[in-house]
C-alpha positions as CSV (number, residue, x, y, z in Angstrom):
1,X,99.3,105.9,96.3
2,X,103.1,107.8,95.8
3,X,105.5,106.7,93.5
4,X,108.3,107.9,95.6
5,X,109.5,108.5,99.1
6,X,110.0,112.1,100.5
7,X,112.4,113.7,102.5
8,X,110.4,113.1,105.5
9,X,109.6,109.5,105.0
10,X,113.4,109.0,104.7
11,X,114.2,110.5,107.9
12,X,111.4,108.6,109.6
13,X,113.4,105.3,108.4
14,X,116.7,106.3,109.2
15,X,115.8,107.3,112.9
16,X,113.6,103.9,113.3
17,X,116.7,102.0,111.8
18,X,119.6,103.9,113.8
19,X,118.3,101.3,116.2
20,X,119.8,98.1,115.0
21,X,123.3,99.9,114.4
22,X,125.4,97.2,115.3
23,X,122.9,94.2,115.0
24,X,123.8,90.7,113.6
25,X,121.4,89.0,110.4
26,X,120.0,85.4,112.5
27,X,118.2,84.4,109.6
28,X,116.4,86.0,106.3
29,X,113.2,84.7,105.3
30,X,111.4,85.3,101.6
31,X,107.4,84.8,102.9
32,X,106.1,86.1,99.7
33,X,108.0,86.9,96.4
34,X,107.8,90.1,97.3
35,X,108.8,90.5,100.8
36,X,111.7,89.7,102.7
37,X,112.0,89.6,106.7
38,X,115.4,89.3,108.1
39,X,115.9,88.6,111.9
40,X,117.8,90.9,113.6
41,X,119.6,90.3,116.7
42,X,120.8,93.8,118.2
43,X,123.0,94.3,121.7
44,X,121.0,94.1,124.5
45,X,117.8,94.2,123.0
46,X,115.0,91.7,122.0
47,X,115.4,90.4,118.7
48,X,113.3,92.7,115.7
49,X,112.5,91.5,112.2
50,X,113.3,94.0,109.4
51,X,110.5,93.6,106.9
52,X,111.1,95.0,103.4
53,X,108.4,94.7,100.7
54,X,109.2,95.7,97.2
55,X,108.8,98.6,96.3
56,X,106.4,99.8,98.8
57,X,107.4,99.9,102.9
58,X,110.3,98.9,105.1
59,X,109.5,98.7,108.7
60,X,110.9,96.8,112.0
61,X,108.6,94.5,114.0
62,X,108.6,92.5,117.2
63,X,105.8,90.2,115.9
64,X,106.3,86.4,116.5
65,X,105.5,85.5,112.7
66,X,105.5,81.7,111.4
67,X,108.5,81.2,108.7
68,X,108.5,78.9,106.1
């Protein structure tokens, strides 16, 4: 597995994040000590979660997912 992002992987990420310019944070979740999902809430759009887990991916999803 990489250690490290490329250039390309970072542009990827921007572009799929330019998307929730302008959303509002609902609610942020910590699942697993090492992930955190935070409900987004952009204009005119459904609702996305932004799911970062450390150290390895950060990606949006509109999957219904049971919070604790």
């Amino acid at each position: 597995m990489r250690e490290q992002a490329s250039s390309f992987d970072v542009a990827r990420i921007v572009r799929e994040l330019s998307k929730m310019i302008g959303a509002r944070a609902r609610k942020a979740y910590q699942p697993h000590y090492e992930q955190v999902v935070i409900r987004l809430n952009p204009k005119g759009s459904p609702s996305s979660d932004l799911v970062i887990v450390s150290g390895r991916r950060l990606y949006l999803s509109q999957r219904d997912r049971p919070m604790p």
